[in-house]
C-alpha positions in Angstrom: -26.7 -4.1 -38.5 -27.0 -0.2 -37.3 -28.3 -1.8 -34.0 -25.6 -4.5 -33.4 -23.0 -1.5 -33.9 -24.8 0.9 -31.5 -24.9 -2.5 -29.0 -21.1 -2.8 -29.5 -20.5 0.9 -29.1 -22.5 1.1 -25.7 -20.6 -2.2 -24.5 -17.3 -0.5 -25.2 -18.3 2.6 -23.5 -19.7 1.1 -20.8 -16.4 -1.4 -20.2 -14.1 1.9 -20.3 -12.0 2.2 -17.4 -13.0 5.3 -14.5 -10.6 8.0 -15.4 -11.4 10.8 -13.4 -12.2 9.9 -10.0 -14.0 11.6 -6.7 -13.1 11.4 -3.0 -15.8 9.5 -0.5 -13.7 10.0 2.4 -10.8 11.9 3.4 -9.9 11.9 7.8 -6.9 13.1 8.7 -5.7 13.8 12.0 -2.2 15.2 13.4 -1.5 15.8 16.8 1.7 18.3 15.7 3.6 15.5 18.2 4.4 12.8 15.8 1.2 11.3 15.8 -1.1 11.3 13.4 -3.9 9.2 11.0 -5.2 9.6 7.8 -7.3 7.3 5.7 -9.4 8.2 2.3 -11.0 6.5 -0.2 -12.1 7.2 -3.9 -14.9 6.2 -6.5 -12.5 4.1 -8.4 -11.3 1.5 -5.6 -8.5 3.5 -4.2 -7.8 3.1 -0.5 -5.8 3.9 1.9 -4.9 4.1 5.5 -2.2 5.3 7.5 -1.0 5.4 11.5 2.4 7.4 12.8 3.7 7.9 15.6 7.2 9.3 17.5 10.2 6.1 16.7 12.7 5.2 19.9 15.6 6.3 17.3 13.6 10.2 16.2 11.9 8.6 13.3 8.4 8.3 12.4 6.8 5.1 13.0 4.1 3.8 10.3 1.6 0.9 10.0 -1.0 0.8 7.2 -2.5 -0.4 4.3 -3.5 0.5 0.7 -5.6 -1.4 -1.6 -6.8 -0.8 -5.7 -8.9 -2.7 -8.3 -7.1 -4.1 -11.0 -8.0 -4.2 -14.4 -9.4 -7.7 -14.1 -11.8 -6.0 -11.2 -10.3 -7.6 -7.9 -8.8 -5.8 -5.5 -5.3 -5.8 -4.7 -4.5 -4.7 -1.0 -1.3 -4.6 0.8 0.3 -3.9 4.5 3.2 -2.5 5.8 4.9 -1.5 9.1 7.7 1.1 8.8 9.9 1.3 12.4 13.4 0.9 13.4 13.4 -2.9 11.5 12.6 -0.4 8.3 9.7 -1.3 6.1 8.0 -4.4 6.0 4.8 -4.7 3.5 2.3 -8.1 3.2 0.1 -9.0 0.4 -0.9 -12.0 -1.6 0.1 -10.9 -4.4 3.7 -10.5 -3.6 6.2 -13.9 -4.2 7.8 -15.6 -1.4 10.9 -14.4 -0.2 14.2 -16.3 -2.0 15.9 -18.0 -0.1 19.5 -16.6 -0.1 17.1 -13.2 0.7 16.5 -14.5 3.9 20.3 -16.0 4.4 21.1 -12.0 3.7 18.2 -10.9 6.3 19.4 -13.4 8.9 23.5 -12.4 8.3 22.8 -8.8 8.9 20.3 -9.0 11.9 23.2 -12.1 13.7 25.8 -8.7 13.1 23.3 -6.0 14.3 22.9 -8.5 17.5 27.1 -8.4 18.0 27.0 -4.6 17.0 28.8 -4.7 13.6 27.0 -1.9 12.3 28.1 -1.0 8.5 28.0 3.1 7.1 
């Protein structure tokens, strides 16, 4: 009996979820122009990765992508473009698009193409 509880105790320990965490790798780059990169990664799944540059309208433009385990141990990862359009992210795990979401998307980019623009 002592034997099956020190079994179920190890099991449990072992199972626990990574609390504190340590950095593998951590570039980052800026050109002090706009430009600039950074990507890291950490011992419990965690990564991430991230390009900007100068936008046509002052802002900063940004592609990337981050990704983390979930509890049932795959990995979640997602993609994203941030410009002029605004921000645009990808993943699997996200639902489709509704459709009167789209109708909405389409309205307000037929408007931006006549210059209606709405403050």
């Amino acid at each position: 009996m002592k034997l099956l509880v020190l079994a179920c105790l190890l099991a449990v320990a072992a199972a626990r979820p990574e609390k504190d965490s340590t950095i593998l790798k951590d570039e980052r780059s800026d050109s002090g122009d706009g430009n600039f990169y950074y990507s890291f990664e950490t011992s419990n799944g965690i990564q991430a990765t991230k390009t900007g540059k100068p936008g046509s309208e002052g802002q900063s433009n940004m592609d990337g992508a981050f990704s983390f385990r979930l509890p049932d141990g795959t990995v979640a990862t997602f993609t994203y473009v941030a410009d002029e359009n605004g921000y645009r992210v990808e993943s699997p795990l996200l639902p489709p698009v509704p459709d009167f979401v789209q109708k909405q998307i389409a309205f307000a980019e037929e408007e931006r193409a006549r210059g209606i623009v709405h403050k």
